[in-house]
Phi, psi and omega in degrees: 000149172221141194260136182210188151257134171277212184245357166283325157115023169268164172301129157322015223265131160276124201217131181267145146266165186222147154120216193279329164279179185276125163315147189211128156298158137228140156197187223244128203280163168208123206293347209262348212262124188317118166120310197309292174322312164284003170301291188323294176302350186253293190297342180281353175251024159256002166287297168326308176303322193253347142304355160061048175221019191309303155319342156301314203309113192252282183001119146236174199288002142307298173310295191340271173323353157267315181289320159311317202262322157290352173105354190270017171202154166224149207240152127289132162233142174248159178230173177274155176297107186133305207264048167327341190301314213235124189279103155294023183165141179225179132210131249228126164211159162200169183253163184207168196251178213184061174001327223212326179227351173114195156340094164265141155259141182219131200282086187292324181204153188205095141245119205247139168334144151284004178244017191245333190301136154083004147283359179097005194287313186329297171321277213329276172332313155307314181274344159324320205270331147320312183288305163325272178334315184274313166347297169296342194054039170282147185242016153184142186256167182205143176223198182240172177191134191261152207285320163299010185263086181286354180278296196305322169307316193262307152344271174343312189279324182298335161287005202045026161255147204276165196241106214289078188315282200296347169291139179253092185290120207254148172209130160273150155201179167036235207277331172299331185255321201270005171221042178267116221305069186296101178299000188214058183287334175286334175286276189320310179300357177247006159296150149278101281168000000 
């Protein structure tokens, strides 16, 4: 591993994998850095595409590249060893708060290439994300799984992580959240918001 600062002043690390699989770079997207934002944006909408979500994606590589450079994320990216160019795997965190344990990392998107899967990369980008989380002095990272991805589900477990059956993940988004019938506008109008 080799170590640096970025310019956000987190560690920097480049991290290898070795042995009979392929090498995979991991290192820290940078908002400032040619390529990165269309990396990020060419793989969260090849995710999207295979989530059978393409038509979600709003986000654009402007937004990004403003939200990064505020801190409200942070990205891994991996290349193959040689290729810097072409990210083939990422995985996407920000905190979140937690009632019951404090500070949290939540893990948003964690994707590797299909012609990169069962190379050891998926893993990597997880203890990367771990290894962050304890770093930080977080007491849990947390993601999604979609209830049909029987592979990425069997990953998971083999990680020894639990997979919450009865919790539900609940979202306002798009026309639900931007037209939602509020009953206590007046109560609301005296808050500072």
């Amino acid at each position: 591993q080799e170590q640096g600062t970025s310019e956000q002043g987190q560690a920097s690390t480049m991290a290898t994998t070795t042995g009979a699989k392929p090498a995979f770079v991991l290192r820290w997207a940078e908002w400032q850095r040619e390529g990165d934002i269309a990396s990020i944006c060419a793989l969260v909408r090849e995710l999207a595409e295979f989530e059978k979500e393409l038509h979600s994606v709003k986000l654009t590589p402007d937004q990004m590249r403003e939200d990064l450079k505020a801190g409200h994320f942070v990205c891994l990216l991996a290349t193959k060893e040689g290729d810097a160019a072409e990210a083939v795997g990422m995985a996407l965190c920000h905190t979140r708060y937690s009632t019951w344990d404090g500070l949290c990392m939540h893990l948003e998107d964690l994707y590797v290439k299909t012609e990169c899967r069962g190379q050891g990369l998926g893993r990597l980008l997880i203890e990367a994300c771990v290894k962050y989380t304890q770093l930080q002095g977080l007491r849990r990272l947390c993601w999604e799984v979609l209830d049909w991805n029987a592979d990425a589900i069997a990953f998971y477990r083999g990680l020894g992580a639990e997979l919450l059956e009865t919790w539900r993940c609940v979202r306002l988004s798009g026309d639900s959240l931007a037209h939602f019938p509020f009953r206590n506008e007046q109560a609301l109008s005296q808050l500072q918001l």
